[in-house]
C-alpha positions as CSV (number, residue, x, y, z in Angstrom):
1,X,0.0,0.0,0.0
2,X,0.9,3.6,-0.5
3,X,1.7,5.1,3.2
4,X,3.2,8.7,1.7
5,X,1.3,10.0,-1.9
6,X,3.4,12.9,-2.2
7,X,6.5,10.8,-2.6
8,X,4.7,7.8,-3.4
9,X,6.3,5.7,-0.5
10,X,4.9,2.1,0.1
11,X,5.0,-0.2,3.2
12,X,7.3,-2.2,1.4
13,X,9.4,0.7,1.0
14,X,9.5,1.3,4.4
15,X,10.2,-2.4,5.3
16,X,13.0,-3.1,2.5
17,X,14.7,0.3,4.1
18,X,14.2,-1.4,7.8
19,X,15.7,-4.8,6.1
20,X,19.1,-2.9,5.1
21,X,19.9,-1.3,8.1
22,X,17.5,1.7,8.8
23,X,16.3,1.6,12.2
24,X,15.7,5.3,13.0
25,X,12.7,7.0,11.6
26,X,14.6,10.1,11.1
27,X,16.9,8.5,8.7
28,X,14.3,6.9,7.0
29,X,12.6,10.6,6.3
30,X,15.9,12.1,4.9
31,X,16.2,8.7,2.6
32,X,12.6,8.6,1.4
33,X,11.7,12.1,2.2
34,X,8.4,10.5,3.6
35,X,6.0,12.3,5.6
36,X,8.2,15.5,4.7
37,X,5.8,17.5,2.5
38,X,2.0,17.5,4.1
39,X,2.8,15.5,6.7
40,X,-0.5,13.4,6.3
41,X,1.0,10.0,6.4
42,X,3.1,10.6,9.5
43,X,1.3,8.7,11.8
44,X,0.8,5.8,9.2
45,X,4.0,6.1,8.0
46,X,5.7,5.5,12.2
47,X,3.2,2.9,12.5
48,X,4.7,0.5,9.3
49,X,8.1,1.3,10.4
50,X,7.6,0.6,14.1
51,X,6.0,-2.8,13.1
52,X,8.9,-3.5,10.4
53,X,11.4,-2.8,13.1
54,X,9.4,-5.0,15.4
55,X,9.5,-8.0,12.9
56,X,11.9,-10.9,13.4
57,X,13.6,-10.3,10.0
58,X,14.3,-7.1,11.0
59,X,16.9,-8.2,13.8
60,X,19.9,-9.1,11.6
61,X,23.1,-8.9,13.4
62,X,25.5,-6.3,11.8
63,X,28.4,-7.4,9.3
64,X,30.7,-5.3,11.3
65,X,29.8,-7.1,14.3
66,X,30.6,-11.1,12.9
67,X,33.8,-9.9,11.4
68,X,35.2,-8.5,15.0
69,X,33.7,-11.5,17.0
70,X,36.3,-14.1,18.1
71,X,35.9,-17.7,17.8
């Protein structure tokens, strides 16, 4: 579904974002630029991306992190 018309921003926008490594909403606005124009989609728009971060796929330990870890 379409969460943002101005910028034409979909919930699987939002969760593909969450997937790579957005997990601030703030980020996700400057990426996007969703809910940055009318501002009618904001609270739809937190809703999607608080339930994409709260999705199991979502907790994906960071590259950065395996590399460091010792054996």
């Amino acid at each position: 579904m379409i969460v943002c018309l101005c910028h034409r921003v979909s919930d699987r926008d939002i969760e593909r974002a969450v997937g790579s490594g957005t997990h601030c909403f703030e980020v996700l606005q400057d990426e996007t630029r969703l809910a940055s124009s009318c501002g009618c989609c904001l609270d739809c728009a937190r809703e999607v991306f608080d339930a994409a971060l709260a999705a199991p796929c979502a907790r994906r330990i960071p590259i950065a992190a395996v590399a460091t870890a010792e054996p």
